[in-house]
N, C-alpha and C positions, 0 to 999 in steps of 0.2 A: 292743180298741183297736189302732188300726195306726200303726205306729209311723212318724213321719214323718223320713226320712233326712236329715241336716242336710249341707249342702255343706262340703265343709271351705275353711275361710276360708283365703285365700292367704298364705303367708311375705310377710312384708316382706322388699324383698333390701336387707340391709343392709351397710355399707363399698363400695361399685360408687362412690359419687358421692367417696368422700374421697380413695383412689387415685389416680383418674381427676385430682381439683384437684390436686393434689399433684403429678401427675405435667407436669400443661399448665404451674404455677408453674416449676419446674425446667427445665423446656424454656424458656419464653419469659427468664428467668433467664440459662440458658446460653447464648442464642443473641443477649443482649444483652451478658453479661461477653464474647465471643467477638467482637463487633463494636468495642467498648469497645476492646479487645483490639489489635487489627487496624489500628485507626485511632487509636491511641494511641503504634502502632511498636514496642508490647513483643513480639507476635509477628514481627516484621522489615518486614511489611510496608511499613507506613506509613514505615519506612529508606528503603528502596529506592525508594517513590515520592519522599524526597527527594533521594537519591543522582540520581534520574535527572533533576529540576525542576533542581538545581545544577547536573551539567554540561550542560544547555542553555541554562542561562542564560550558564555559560562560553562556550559556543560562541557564544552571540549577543554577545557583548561582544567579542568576537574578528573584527576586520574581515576582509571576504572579499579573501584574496588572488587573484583570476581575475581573466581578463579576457578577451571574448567576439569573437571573430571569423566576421564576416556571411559567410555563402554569398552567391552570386549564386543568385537565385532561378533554378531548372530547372523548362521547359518541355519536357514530348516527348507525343509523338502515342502512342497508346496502339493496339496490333493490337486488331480483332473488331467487329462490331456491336454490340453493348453497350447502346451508343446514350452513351456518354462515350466523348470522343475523343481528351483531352489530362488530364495528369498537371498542375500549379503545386505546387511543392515547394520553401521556403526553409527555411534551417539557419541555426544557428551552432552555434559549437564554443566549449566551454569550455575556455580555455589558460592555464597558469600563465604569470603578468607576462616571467617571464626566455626563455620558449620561442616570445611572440612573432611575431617572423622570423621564427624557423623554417619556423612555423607558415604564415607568410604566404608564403613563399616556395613552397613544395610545395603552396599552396592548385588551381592548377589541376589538380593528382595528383587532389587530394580530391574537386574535381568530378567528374574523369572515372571516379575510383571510384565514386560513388551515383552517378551516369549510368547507368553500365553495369548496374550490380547493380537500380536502379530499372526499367529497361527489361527487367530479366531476369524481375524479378517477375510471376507469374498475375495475370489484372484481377481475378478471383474474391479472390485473398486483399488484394487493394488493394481491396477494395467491403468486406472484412468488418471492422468496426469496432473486433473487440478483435485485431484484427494490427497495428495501429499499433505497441504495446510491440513484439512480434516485430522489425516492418520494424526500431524503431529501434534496438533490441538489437544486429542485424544491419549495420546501417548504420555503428553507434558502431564495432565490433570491427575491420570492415575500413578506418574512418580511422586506428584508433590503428595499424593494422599499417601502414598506408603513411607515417604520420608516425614510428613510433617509440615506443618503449618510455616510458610518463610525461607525453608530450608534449601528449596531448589527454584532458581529463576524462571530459568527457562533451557530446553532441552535442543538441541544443534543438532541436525541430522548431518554425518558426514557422506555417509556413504548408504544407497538405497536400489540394487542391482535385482533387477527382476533377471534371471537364466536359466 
């Protein structure tokens, strides 16, 4: 008789699947107390996003004290072939209410400062469209220096026509 070799029957694997539940319930568990958590304001969170909704709600309840003074719009011829030949550039200036005069008084200072400084500029970086913050960066620093310490906020481009 020949003996017929029997295969041996495979282990069942057992405990793989109860671990595994156990372990996704505990995650999904903790990753809900933790959101809970978050947007409840016991971890600070949810403070802070009301710390910051309340004071801007202060500040919008708080009427603006400024008030705005018009550039004369500036025209000038731009150097090179380019094929644009002329610069249109209006401003204003944000002024606190008491500065004013001042303010208006030294306004032709203020043109002939962006005149000059506008004419000194490359047409290459007046054609690239994220030098606008730059130009105006630039623009703000040399009005507040010709007006004076405090006197001008901050300057508003209105209008800035490359043709």
């Amino acid at each position: 008789m020949t003996a017929v070799a029997e295969a041996p029957e495979p282990t069942p694997k057992k405990g793989l699947k109860g671990p595994m539940i156990i372990g996704l319930l505990l995650a999904l568990i903790g990753g809900g107390g933790g959101f809970f958590a978050v947007k409840a304001g016991i971890l600070g969170q949810g403070s802070a996003e009301q710390e910051v909704v309340k004071t801007h709600q202060k500040k919008e309840s708080k009427p603006l004290d400024v008030s705005f003074i018009a550039i004369d719009p500036l025209v000038m011829s731009l150097p090179g072939d380019g094929g644009r030949d002329h610069l249109r550039f209006a401003a204003q200036l944000e002024v606190p209410p008491n500065f004013v005069a001042e303010v208006e008084a030294i306004k032709p200072r203020i043109v002939d400062v962006l005149n000059g400084y506008l004419r000194a500029v490359d047409i290459a970086e007046l054609e690239d469209p994220t030098a606008l913050v730059r130009l105006r960066a630039q623009m703000l620093r040399r009005v507040q220096v010709v007006a004076g310490e405090g006197r001008i906020h901050d300057i508003l481009i209105m209008e800035f026509v490359l043709n």
